[in-house]
Each structure stands twice: as structure tokens, then as C-alpha cells.
C-alpha positions as a printed NumPy array, in Angstrom:
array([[115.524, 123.821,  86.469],
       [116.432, 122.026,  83.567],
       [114.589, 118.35 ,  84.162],
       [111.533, 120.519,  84.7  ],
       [111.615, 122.488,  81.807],
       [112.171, 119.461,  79.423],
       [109.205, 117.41 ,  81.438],
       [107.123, 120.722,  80.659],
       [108.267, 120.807,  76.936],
       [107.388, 117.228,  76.62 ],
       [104.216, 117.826,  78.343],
       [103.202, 120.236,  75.69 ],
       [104.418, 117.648,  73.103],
       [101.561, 115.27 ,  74.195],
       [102.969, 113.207,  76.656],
       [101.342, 113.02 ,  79.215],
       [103.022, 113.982,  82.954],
       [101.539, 111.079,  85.097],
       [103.295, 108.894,  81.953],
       [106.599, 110.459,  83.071],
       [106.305, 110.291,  87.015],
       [104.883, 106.704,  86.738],
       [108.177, 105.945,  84.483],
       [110.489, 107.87 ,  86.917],
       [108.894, 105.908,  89.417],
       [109.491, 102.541,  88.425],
       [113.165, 102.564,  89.733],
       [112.014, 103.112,  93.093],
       [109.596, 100.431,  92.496],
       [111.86 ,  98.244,  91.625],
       [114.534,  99.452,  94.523],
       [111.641,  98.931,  97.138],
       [111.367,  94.888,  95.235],
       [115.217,  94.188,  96.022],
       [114.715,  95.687,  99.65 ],
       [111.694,  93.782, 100.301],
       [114.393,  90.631,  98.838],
       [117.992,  91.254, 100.441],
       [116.663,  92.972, 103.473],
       [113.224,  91.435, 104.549],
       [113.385,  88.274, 102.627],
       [109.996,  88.347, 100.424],
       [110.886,  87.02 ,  97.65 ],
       [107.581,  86.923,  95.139],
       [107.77 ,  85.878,  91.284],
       [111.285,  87.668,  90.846],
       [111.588,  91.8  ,  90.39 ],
       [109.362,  92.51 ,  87.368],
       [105.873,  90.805,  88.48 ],
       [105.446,  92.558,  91.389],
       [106.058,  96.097,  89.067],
       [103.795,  95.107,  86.319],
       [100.85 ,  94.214,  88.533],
       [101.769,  97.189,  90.464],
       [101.041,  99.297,  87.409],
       [ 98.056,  97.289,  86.479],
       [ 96.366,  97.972,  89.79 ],
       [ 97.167, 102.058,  89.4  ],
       [ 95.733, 101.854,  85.809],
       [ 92.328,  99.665,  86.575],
       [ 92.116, 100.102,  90.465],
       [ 92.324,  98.324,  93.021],
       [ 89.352,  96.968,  93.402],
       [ 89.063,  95.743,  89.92 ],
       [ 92.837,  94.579,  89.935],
       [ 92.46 ,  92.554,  93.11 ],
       [ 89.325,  90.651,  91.887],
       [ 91.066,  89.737,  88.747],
       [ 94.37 ,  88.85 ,  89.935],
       [ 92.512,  86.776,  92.157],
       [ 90.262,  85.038,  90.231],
       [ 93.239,  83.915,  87.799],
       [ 95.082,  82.549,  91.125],
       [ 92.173,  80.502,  91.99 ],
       [ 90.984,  79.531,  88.569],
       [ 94.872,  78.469,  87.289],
       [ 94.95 ,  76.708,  90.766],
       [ 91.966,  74.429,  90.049],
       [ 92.836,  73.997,  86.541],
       [ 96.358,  72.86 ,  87.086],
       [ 94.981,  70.124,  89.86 ],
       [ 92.343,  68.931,  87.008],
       [ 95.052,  68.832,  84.709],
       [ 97.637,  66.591,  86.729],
       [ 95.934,  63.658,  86.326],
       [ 96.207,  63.972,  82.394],
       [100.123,  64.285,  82.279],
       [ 99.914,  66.545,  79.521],
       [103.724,  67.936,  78.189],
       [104.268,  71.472,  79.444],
       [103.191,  74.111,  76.615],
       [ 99.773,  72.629,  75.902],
       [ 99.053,  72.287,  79.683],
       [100.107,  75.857,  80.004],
       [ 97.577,  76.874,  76.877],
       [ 95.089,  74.929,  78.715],
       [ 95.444,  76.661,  82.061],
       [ 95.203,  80.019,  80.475],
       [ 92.251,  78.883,  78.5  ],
       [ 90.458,  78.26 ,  81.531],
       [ 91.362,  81.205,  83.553],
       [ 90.007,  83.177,  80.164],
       [ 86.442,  81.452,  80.556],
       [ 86.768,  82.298,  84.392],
       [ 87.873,  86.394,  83.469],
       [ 84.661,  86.257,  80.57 ],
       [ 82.707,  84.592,  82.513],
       [ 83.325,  87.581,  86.066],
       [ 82.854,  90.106,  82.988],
       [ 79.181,  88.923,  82.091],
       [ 78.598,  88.45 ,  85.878],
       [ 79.65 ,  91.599,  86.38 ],
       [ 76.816,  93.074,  83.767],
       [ 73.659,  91.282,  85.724],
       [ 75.091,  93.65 ,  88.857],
       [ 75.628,  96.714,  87.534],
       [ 79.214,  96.416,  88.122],
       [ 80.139,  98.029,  84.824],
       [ 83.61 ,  98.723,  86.089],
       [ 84.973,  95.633,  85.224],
       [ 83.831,  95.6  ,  81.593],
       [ 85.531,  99.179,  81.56 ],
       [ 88.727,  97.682,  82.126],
       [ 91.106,  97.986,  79.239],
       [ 92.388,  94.854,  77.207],
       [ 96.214,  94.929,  78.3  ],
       [ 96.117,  94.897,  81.959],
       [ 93.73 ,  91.961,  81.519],
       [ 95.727,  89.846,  79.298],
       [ 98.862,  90.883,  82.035],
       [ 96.987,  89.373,  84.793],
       [ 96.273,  85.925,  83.049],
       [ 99.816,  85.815,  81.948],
       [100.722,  85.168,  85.265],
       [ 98.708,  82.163,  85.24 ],
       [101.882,  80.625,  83.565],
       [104.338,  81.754,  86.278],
       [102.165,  80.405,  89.187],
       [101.662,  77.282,  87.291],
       [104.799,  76.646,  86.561],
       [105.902,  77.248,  90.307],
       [103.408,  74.932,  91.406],
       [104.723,  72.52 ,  89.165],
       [107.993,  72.829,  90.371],
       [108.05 ,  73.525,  93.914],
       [104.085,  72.328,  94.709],
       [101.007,  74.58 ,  96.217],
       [102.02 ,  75.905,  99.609],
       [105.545,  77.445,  97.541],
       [103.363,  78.893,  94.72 ],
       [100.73 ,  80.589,  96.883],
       [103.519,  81.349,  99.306],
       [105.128,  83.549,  96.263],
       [101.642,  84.657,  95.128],
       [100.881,  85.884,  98.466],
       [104.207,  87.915,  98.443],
       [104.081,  89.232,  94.833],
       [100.497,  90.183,  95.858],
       [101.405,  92.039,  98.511],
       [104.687,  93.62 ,  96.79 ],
       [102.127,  94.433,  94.373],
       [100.487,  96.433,  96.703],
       [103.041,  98.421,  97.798],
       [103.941,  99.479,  94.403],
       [100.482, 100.257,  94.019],
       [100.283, 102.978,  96.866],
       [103.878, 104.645,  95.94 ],
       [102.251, 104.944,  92.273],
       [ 99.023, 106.841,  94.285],
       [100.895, 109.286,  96.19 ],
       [100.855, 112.17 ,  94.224],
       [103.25 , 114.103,  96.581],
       [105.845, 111.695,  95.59 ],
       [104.964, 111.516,  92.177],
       [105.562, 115.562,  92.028],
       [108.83 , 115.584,  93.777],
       [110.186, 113.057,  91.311],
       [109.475, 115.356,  88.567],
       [110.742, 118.131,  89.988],
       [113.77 , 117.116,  91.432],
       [114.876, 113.685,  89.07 ],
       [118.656, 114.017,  88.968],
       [118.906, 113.672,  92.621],
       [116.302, 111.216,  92.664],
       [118.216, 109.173,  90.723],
       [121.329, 109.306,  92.802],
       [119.438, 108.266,  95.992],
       [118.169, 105.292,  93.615],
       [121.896, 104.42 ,  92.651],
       [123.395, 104.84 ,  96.485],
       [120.454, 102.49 ,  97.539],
       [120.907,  99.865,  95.108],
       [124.979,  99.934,  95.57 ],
       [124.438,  99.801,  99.382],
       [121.983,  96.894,  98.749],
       [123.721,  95.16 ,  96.637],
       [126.614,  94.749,  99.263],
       [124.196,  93.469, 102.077],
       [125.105,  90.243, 103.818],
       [123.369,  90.46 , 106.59 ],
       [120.505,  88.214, 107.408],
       [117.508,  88.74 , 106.22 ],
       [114.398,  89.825, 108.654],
       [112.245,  86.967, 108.373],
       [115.35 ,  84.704, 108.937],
       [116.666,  86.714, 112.152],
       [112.252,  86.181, 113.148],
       [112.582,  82.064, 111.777],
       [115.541,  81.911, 113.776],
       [114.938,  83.612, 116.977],
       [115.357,  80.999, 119.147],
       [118.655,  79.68 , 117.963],
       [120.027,  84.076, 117.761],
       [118.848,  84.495, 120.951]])
């Protein structure tokens, strides 16, 4: 087939073929995000957290990418409580929360050397500095909309998150992607059409409201 023969060609190019399925993935990724939204009713920090930490947790593991992600929740959580009282304007209170979930992720990393937990001081740059980023989105939700709403979200972009992370691990999948993308891709487009059209209720609405639709 012709998909196959040009992943092959670019395989021998240098690019790497768990660089293309994780790429072809990320539609369905992102598919399974606006299900989880129109049809269940998680909503989580909108489509493209929930894919981003996804892909951090396939590149560092899960172990390693659970530990961090939450150690930022709980370190931008105290920090944003310490730094109420101080009524700071926005941007520097934001620098200042991600200053101190920084000390918290250096200060795991030379923990992490006393137990022979060399793992975590393994872990690349990038998926770090994604992870503290979204310091600034749960801040900024709690903030707005208070605690219970921004661990509420957290909660659901975690566990989005993980989702992403196990359709990213199953290589079966990953193989019939590549060798069968054109179709793939239609399934993606019927899905999102049909999705897009839902007004239905969503499944944790028809479960809030059971009482009153029964």
C-alpha cells in the first residue's frame, strides 16, 4: 500500500516510526477528549492538556509522570494559598507560583538521588518544563472558579491524561494506524462530524439527574 510504503521510506530517512504512529495517533487522542466532553461530560483543562500530558507520560512513564504532575498540583496549590494574602497582580503571582513548584521539582530530583531513584533525574528537560506549565492553568482556575473547580478539572485532565496514555502504549493500535491511515482517518472525521451534532445529555448529567429523569 501506498501510506506504508511512504512511512517505510521515511523510516529509512531517519524518522523514526513510533514518531509517526504517536503523530497519527493524536487525532484519536484528541477524538477520545471531545467524547469524554459532549458525551460523558469530563470536561478537564480544555482539549490540548489532557494530549500533551498524555504524551509526556508515554515519553517519561508513568510512574515518573504521575509523581511530577502531582507534585506541581500540590506545590502550585500551596503556593497560590500563601500567595492570596499578598494580592499580588496576576503575571508576577504566576512567576511566583512556578518558581515554587521549580524548587519543589529540584528539590524531588535531589531526593530522588539519596534513594537510588535515578529515574527521575533521567527524565528529559521538556516534559518537565510541560508539567510545571500547567501550574499556570490550575492557578489560574483556582483563581477564577476556587479549589474544589480546579482540582475537580485536575482530577479529570489527570485522568483524560491517562487514557491517552494507554492508547499511546498499545502497540497493536499503534501498528494498525500505520498500516491502514487513510481509513483511519475517515473513522476520525465520521466520529468527530457525528459528535459534533450531539445534543443529547451528557452521562454524568442523565447520573446528576436521575431522580428528576426517572
Amino acid at each position: 500500500m501506498l501510506p506504508a510504503a511512504i512511512f517505510n521510506f521515511m523510516a529509512v530517512g531517519g524518522v523514526p516510526l513510533e514518531t509517526v504512529s504517536a503523530l497519527l495517533l493524536l487525532p484519536l487522542l484528541a477524538t477520545l477528549v471531545a467524547f469524554a466532553r459532549q458525551v460523558v461530560g469530563l470536561k478537564g483543562f480544555n482539549i490540548f492538556t489532557p494530549l500533551i500530558i498524555a504524551f509526556v507520560f508515554h515519553e517519561v512513564g508513568l510512574e515518573y509522570g504521575l509523581t511530577i504532575f502531582g507534585l506541581v498540583i500540590v506545590s502550585g496549590l500551596l503556593a497560590r494559598l500563601i500567595l492570596k494574602r499578598w494580592r499580588l497582580q496576576y503575571l508576577p503571582r504566576m512567576a511566583l507560583i512556578i518558581t515554587v513548584v521549580t524548587a519543589a521539582v529540584l528539590t524531588m530530583f535531589f531526593v530522588a538521588m539519596f534513594f537510588d531513584r535515578f529515574g527521575f533525574i533521567e527524565v528529559s528537560l521538556l516534559p518537565v518544563l510541560v508539567l510545571v506549565a500547567l501550574a499556570e492553568q490550575f492557578a489560574a482556575v483556582h483563581i477564577e472558579h476556587g479549589a474544589k473547580v480546579a482540582l475537580v478539572l485536575t482530577l479529570e485532565t489527570a485522568l483524560l491524561a491517562l487514557l491517552g496514555f494507554g492508547v499511546l502504549s498499545w502497540s497493536p493500535l499503534a501498528a494498525l494506524v500505520l498500516q491502514y491511515p487513510i481509513p483511519y482517518f475517515v473513522i476520525i472525521i465520521v466520529l468527530n462530524v457525528a459528535l459534533g451534532r450531539w445534543t443529547g445529555l451528557r452521562l454524568l448529567e442523565v447520573w446528576r439527574f436521575r431522580t428528576l429523569l426517572g
